[in-house]
N, C-alpha and C positions, 0 to 999 in steps of 0.2 A: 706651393710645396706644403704638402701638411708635415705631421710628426705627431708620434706618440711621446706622451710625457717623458720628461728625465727618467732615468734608474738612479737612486738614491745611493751615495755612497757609505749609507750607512747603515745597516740591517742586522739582524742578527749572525750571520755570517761573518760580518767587517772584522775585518783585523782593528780597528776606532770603536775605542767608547766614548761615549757621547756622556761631555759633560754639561755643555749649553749646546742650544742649536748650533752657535759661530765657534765654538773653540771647543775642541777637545785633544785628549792625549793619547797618542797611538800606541797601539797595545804589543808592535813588533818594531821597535823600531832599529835592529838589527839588519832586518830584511829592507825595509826603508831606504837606512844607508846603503845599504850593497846595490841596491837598485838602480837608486840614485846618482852611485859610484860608477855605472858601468854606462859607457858613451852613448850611445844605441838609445836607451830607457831615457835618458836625459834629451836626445836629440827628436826623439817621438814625444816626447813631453814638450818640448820648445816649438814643437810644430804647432800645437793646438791651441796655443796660445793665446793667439790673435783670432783664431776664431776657429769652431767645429771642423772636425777634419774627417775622412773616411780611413781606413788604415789605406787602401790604395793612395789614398791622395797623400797620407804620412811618410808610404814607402819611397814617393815622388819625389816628394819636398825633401825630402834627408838621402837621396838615393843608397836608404837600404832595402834587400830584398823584402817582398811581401813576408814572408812566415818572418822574418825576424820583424818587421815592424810590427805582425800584429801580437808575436809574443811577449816584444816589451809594453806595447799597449794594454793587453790582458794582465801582466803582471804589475803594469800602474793603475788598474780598475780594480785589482784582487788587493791592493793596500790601500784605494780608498782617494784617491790622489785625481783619476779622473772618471767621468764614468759615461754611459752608452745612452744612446738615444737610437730608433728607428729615423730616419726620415721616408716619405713616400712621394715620388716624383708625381706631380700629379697629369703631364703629359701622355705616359707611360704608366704609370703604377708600379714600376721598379724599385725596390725599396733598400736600402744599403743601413748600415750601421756607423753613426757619426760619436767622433771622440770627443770629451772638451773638460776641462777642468773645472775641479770641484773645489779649489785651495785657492786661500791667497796671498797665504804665506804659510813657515813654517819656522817653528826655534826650535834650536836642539839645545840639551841642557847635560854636563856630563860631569857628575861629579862621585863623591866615592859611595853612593847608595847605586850607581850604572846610569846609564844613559837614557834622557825623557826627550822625547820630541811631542811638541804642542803646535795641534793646526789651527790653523784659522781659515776662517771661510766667509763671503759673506753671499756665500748662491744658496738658496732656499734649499730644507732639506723636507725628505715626506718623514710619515710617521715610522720608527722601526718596527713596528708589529704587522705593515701593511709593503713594506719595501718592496719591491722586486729582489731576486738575486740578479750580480751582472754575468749575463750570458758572454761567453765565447767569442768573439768574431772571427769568422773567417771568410770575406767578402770574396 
């Protein structure tokens, strides 16, 4: 099975700014929380965990429908949380879009200046002036 490089979850785009390559401070983390808060987003994020997932195979494992796994999947790639890879079967040449996480931890911090959340990561990041953006999936 080959594969095209990671999508970087950090580019000009990102809702993260980039303070070291392993830890930075997210720049929404309003959205973060809600995301995070809602079952679905959390249960597509727990999928991937253990290792790259397709969104069909996300919608499998957490038996939600397809459009809802791949919408909370897209809304966990659009804050930076996980991000997209091509794989290409190389049997067939069929090529699907695999999820997997880019964090490996995260602290929220809330005091009377509002709310920081600081990520941590220790999966390699590219450069943000060469990024990819992350595309859509819709397998």
């Amino acid at each position: 099975m080959s594969s095209e490089p990671a999508r970087s979850r950090i580019g000009p785009t990102s809702p993260a700014t980039t303070n070291r390559d392993d830890v930075w401070n997210h720049d929404d983390p309003i959205s973060l929380l809600d995301t995070l808060g809602d079952e679905y987003a959390r249960a597509a994020f727990e999928a991937v965990l253990d290792h790259p997932k397709s969104g069909r195979e996300v919608a499998a494992a957490t038996a939600m429908s397809r459009p809802t796994a791949f919408r909370r999947l897209n809304a966990l790639v659009d804050l930076g949380l996980l991000e997209t890879e091509n794989r290409i079967e190389a049997e067939n040449g069929h090529h699907h879009k695999v999820y997997r996480p880019v964090i490996d931890s995260l602290a929220v911090t809330i005091d009377d200046g509002g709310i920081e959340i600081v990520v941590e990561s220790d999966w390699p990041t590219g450069s943000p002036f060469d990024a990819p953006r992350p595309i859509p999936a819709n397998d």
